[in-house]
N, CA, C and O atoms as a GROMACS GRO file, in nm:
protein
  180
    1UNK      N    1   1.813  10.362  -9.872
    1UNK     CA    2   1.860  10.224  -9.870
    1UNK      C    3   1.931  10.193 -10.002
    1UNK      O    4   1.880  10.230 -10.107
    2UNK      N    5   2.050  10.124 -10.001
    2UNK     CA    6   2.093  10.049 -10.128
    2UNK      C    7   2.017   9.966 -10.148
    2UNK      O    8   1.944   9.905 -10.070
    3UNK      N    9   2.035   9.954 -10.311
    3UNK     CA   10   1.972   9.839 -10.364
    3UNK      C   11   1.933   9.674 -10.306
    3UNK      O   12   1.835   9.600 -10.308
    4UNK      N   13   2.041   9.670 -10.266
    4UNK     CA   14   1.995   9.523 -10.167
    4UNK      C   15   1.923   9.518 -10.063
    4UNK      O   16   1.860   9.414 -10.042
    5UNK      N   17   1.915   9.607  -9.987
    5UNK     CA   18   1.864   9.675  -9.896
    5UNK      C   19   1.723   9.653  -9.891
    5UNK      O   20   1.651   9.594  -9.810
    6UNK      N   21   1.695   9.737 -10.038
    6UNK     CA   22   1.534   9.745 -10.060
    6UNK      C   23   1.438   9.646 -10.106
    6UNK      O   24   1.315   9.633 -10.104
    7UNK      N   25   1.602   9.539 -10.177
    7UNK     CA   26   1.541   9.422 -10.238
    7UNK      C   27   1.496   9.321 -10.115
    7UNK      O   28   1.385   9.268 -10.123
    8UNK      N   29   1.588   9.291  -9.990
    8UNK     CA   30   1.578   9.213  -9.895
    8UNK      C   31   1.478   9.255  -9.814
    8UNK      O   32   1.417   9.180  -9.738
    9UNK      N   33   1.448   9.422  -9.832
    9UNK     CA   34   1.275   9.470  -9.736
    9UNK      C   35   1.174   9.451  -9.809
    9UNK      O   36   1.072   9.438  -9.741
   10UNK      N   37   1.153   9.443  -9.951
   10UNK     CA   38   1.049   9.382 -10.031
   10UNK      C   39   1.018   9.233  -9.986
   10UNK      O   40   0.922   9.180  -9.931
   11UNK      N   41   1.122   9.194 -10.024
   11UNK     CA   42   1.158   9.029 -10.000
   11UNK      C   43   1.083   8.992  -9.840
   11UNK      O   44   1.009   8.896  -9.820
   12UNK      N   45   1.113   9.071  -9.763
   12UNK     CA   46   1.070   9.001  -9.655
   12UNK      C   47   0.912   9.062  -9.598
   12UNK      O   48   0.847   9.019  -9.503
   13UNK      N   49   0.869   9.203  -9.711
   13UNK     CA   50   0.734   9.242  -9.692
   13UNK      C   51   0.647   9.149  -9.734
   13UNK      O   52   0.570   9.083  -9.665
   14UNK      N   53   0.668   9.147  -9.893
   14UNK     CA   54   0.629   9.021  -9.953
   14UNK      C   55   0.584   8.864  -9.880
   14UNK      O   56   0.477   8.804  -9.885
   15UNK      N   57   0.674   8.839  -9.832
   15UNK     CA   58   0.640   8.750  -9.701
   15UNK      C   59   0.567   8.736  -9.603
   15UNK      O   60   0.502   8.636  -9.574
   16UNK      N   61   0.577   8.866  -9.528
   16UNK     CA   62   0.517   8.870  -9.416
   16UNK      C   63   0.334   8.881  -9.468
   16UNK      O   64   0.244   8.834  -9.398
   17UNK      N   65   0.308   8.956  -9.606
   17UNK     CA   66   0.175   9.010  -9.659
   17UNK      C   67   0.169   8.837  -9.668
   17UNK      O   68   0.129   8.803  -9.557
   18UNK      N   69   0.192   8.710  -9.756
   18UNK     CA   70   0.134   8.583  -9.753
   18UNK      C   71   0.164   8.488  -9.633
   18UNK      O   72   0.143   8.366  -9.633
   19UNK      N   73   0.215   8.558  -9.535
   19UNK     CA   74   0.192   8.488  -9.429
   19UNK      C   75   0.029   8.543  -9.330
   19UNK      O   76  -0.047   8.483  -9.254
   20UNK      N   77   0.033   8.662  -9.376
   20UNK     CA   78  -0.117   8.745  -9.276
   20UNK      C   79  -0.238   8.680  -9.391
   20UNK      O   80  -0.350   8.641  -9.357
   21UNK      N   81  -0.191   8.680  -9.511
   21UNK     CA   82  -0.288   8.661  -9.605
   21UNK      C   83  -0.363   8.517  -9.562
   21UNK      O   84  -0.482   8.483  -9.565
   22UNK      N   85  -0.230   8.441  -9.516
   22UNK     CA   86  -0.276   8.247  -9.501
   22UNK      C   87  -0.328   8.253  -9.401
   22UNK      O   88  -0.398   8.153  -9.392
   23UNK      N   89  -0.340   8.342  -9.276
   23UNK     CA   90  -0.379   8.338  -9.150
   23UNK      C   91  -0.496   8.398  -9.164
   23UNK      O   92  -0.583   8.353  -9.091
   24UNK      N   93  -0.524   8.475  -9.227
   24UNK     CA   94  -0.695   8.563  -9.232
   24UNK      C   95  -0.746   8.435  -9.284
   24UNK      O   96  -0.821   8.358  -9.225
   25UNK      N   97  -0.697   8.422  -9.405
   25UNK     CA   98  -0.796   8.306  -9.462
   25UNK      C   99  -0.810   8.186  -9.420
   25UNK      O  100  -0.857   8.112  -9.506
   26UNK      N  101  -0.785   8.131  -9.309
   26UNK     CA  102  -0.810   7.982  -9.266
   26UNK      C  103  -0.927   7.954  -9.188
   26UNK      O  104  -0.983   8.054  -9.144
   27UNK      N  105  -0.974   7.847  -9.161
   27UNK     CA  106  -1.100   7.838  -9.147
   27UNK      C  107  -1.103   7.936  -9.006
   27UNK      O  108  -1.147   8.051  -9.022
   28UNK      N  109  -1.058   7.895  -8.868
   28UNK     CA  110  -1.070   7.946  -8.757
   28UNK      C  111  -1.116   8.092  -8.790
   28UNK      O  112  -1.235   8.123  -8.805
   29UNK      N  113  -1.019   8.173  -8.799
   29UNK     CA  114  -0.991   8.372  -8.849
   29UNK      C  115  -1.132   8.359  -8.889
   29UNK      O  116  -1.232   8.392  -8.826
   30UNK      N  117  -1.120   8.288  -9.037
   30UNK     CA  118  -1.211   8.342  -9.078
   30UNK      C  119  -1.407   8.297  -8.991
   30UNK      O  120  -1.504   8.371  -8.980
   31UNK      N  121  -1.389   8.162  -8.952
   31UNK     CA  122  -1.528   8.162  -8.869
   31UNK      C  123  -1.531   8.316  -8.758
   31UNK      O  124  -1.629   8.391  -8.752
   32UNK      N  125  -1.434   8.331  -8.700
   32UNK     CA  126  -1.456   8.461  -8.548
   32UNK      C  127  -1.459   8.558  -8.648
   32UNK      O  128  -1.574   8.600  -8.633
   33UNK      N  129  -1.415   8.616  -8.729
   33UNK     CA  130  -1.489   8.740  -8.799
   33UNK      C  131  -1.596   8.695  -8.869
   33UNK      O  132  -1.649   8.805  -8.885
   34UNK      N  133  -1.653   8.635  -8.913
   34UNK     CA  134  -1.782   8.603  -8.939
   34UNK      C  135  -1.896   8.618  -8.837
   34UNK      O  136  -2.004   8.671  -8.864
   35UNK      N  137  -1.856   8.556  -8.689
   35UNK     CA  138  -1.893   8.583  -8.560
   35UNK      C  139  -1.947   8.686  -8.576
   35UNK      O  140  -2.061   8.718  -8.607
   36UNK      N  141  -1.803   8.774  -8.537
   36UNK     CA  142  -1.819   8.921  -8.543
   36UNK      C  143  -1.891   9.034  -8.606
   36UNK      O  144  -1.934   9.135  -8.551
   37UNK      N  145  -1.897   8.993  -8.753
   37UNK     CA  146  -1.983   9.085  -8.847
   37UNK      C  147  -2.120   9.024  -8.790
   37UNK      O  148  -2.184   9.116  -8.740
   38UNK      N  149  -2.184   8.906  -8.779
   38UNK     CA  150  -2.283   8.853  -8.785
   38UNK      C  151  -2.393   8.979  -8.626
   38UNK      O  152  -2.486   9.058  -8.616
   39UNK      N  153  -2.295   8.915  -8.549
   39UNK     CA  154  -2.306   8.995  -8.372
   39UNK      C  155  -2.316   9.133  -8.415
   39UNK      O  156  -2.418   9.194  -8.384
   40UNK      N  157  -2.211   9.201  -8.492
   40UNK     CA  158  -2.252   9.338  -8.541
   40UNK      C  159  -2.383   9.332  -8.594
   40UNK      O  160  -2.464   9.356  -8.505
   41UNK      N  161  -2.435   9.311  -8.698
   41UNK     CA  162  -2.530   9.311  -8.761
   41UNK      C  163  -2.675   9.310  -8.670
   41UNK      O  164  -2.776   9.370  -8.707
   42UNK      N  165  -2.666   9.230  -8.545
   42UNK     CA  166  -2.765   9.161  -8.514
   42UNK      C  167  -2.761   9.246  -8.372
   42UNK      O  168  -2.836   9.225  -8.276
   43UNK      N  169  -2.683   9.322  -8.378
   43UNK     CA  170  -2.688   9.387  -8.244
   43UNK      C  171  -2.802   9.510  -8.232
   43UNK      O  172  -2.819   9.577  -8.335
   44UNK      N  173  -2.855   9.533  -8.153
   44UNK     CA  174  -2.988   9.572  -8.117
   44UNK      C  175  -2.931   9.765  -8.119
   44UNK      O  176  -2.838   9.776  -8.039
   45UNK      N  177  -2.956   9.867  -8.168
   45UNK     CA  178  -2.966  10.015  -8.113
   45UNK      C  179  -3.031  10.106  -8.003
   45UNK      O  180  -3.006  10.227  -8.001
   0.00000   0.00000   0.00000
């Protein structure tokens, strides 16, 4: 890739990582994996 190239695929990685970042962390995401680990935890062998 040319330089701009790599700058505009950073640029838009960069992005996409604080857009997944704002979505894990909001309350909803984060209550159903909480769910989830909890149900793991508590699940019977």
């Amino acid at each position: 890739m040319v330089t701009s190239e790599y700058a505009m695929g950073l640029i838009a990685a960069v992005g996409f990582a604080g857009l997944l970042y704002k979505v894990v962390t909001s309350g909803q995401v984060r209550a159903a994996l909480q769910a989830v680990v909890e149900k793991a935890l508590h699940a019977s062998f």
